[in-house]
N, C-alpha and C positions, 0 to 999 in steps of 0.2 A: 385360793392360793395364799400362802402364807407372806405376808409384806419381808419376810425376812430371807426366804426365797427369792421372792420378784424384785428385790436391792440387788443381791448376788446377778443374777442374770441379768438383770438393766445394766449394772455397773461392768460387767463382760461388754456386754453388746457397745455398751457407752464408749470400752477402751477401744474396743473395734473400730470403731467411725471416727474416734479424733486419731487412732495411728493413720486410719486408711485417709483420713486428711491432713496430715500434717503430711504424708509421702507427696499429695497434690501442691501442697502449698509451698513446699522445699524445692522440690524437681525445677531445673532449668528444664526450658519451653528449648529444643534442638532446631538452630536454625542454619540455610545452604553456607557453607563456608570455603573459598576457595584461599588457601594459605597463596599459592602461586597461581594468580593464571596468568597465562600467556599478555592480556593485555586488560589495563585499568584507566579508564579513558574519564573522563569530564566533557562536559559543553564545549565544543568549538577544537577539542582536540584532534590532530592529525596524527594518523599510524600505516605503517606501510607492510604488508604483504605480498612477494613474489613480485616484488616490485611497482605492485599497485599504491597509485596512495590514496588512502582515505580519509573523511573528515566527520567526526560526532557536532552535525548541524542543531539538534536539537536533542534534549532530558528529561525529562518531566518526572514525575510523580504528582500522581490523583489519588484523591481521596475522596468516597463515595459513603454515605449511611444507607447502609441493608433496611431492607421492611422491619427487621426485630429489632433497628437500632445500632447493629453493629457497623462499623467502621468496614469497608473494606478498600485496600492500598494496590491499585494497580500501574504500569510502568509503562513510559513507553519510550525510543531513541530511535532517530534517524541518522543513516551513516549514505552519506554521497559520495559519487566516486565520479572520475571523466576516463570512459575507453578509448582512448586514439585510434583512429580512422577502423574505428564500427562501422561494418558493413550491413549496409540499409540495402532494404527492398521494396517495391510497389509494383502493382501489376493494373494497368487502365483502361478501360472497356473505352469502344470506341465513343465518340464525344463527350469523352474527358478535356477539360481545359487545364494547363498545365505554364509554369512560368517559362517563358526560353525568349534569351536574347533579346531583352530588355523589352519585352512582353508577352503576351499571352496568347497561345497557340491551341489549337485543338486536335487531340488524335484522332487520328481516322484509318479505320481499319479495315480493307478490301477481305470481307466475308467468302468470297468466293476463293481468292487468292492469296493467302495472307501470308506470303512469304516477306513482306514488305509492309511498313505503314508511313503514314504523310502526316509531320506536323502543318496544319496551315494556322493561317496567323490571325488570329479573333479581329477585327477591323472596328474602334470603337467609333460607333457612329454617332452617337450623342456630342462626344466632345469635339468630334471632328464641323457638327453642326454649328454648338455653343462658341467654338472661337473664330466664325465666318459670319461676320456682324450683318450682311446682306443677304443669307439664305434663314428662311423659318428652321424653328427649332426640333421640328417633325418633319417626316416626308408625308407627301400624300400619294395616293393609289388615282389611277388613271386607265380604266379600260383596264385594269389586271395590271397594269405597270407600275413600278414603284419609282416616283420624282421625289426631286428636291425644287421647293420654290426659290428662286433666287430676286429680291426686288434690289433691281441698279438703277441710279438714275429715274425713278421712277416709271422703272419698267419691269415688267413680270415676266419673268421667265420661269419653264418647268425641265428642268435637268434632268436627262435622266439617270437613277442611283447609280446604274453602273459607269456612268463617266465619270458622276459627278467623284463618288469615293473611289478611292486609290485598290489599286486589285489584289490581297490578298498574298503574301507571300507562301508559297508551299517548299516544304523539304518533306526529302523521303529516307528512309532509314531502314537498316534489315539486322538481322542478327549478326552482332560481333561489334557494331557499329558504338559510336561514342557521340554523344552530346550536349549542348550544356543544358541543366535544369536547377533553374533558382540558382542558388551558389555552388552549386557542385555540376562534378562533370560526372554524366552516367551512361552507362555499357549497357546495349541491346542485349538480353540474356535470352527472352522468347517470345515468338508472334505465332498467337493462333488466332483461332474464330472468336474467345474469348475478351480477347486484349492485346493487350504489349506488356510486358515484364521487363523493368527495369533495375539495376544494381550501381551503387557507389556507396563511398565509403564517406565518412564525415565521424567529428569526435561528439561521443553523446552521452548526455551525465545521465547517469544511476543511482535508483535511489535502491531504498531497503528499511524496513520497518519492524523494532526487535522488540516484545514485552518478557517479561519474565520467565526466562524458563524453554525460551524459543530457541532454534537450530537454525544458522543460513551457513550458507557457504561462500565463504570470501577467498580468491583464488583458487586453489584446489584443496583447500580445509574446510571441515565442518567442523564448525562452533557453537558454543553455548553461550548465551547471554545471561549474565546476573546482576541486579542491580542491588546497590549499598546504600546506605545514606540518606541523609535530606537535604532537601533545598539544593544551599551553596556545596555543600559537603557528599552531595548524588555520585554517585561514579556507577559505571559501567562497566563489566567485568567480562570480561570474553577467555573461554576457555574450551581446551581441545578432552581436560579429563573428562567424558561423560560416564564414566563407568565410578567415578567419584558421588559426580551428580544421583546415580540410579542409587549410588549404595546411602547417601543423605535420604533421598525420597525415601527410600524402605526403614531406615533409623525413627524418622517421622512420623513413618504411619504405625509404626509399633507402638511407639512412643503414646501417640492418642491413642490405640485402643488400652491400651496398659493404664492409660488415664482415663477413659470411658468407664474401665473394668472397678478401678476405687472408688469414682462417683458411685456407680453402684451398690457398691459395698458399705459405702460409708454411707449412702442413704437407705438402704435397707435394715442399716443396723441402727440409724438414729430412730426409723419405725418403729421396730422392735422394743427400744427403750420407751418410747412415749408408749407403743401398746400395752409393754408389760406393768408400768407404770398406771395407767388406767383401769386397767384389772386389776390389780392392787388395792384398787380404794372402790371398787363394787360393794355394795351392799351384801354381806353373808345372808344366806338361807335361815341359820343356825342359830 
């Protein structure tokens, strides 16, 4: 091949790979922009929806190095909120212990009849022992009986449990019925063989956890999160256009293959030169 040839051709191919890289090196990289969104939050800020109010508790931005080295930047923000008198449920298989009335009571549930169930009252017998300075700190068993030693006066006596402790308080309770449990007052919902079902209401904070690109729904909107910035400068971007959001994503992905497509090109055509280039300077036959 004639060196005067394989100049012309290299010097093609050559302009090929620096226009098809200079196209890479110029291009702005297309990145999610919302000009308006609904809401642009920071650390610690408060924003209200349908009358809820919320609070950006936490922001971050992480930064991680990939196996090949590369950087990658992911997001993360928590938004808490308090629902007023949320309605709570439990449902409790019979000897379950449960708080009521300034202590602790166990259900119990008539299997055969259970139109009905009995709080009775847990009886702590340790402490009842530990603050009676003349009975032992255990009971003992006698003949299948269960005492209490009591030493007075240096004398020994054997109590027996059931005198000795105080008799257990029972209530009974049926559907529609109301009670107290821990701090709230709760409504008999249902009693079967299973359990007892109970309802009340009490206020309960909520949480929520948004990273890049994510969807929740905060009152009756679904939102988009995006986040901006660094550090001091982070913000959180909540927005309702997602049809904005899909037509960025699809800008994006065109975008890299249209940039995939010039790598190629521009490295096929640097090839080409180094090839034609190399052939050039072979040694003639002739």
């Amino acid at each position: 091949m004639q060196r005067r040839t394989v100049a012309i051709y290299a010097a093609f191919f050559l302009l090929v790979a620096v226009a098809s890289y200079s196209l890479i090196a110029t291009a702005d990289d297309p990145e999610i922009q919302f000009d308006d969104p609904d809401f642009e939050l920071a650390e610690g800020d408060e924003f209200e929806i349908d009358g809820q109010l919320y609070t950006v508790t936490s922001l971050d931005r992480m930064e991680e190095e990939g196996e090949m080295g590369e950087i990658r930047v992911t997001y993360e923000a928590t938004i808490e909120w308090t629902v007023t008198d949320a309605q709570q449920q439990e449902t409790w298989e019979s000897g379950t212990v449960i708080p009521h009335a300034d202590g602790e009571y166990e259900v119990l549930v008539d299997d055969e009849d259970p139109e009905t169930f009995t709080l009775r009252e847990v009886i702590d017998r340790e402490a009842i022992l530990a603050d009676d300075p003349a009975a032992d700190n255990e009971t003992v068993e006698r003949d299948g009986e269960e005492y209490v030693v009591i030493e007075d006066d240096d004398e020994v006596r054997f109590v027996h449990a059931d005198e000795y402790f105080p008799a257990p308080e029972e209530r009974q309770f049926a559907v529609g019925d109301t009670f107290e449990y821990g701090n709230h007052t709760a409504s008999v919902e249902a009693i079967d063989e299973t359990g007892v079902t109970v309802m009340w209401n009490e206020d309960e904070m909520r949480t929520t956890s948004l990273t890049q690109g994510a969807e929740t729904t905060l009152g009756e909107t679904e939102y988009l999160a995006h986040f901006t910035g660094e550090e001091a400068d982070l913000r959180l971007q909540l927005t309702t256009d997602l049809e904005s959001y899909e037509a960025q994503l699809a800008a994006i992905d065109e975008y890299e293959q249209r940039v995939t497509g010039l790598w190629y090109i521009t490295t096929v055509a640097a090839l080409m030169v180094i090839t034609l280039v190399a052939l050039a300077y072979l040694p003639s036959r002739y």
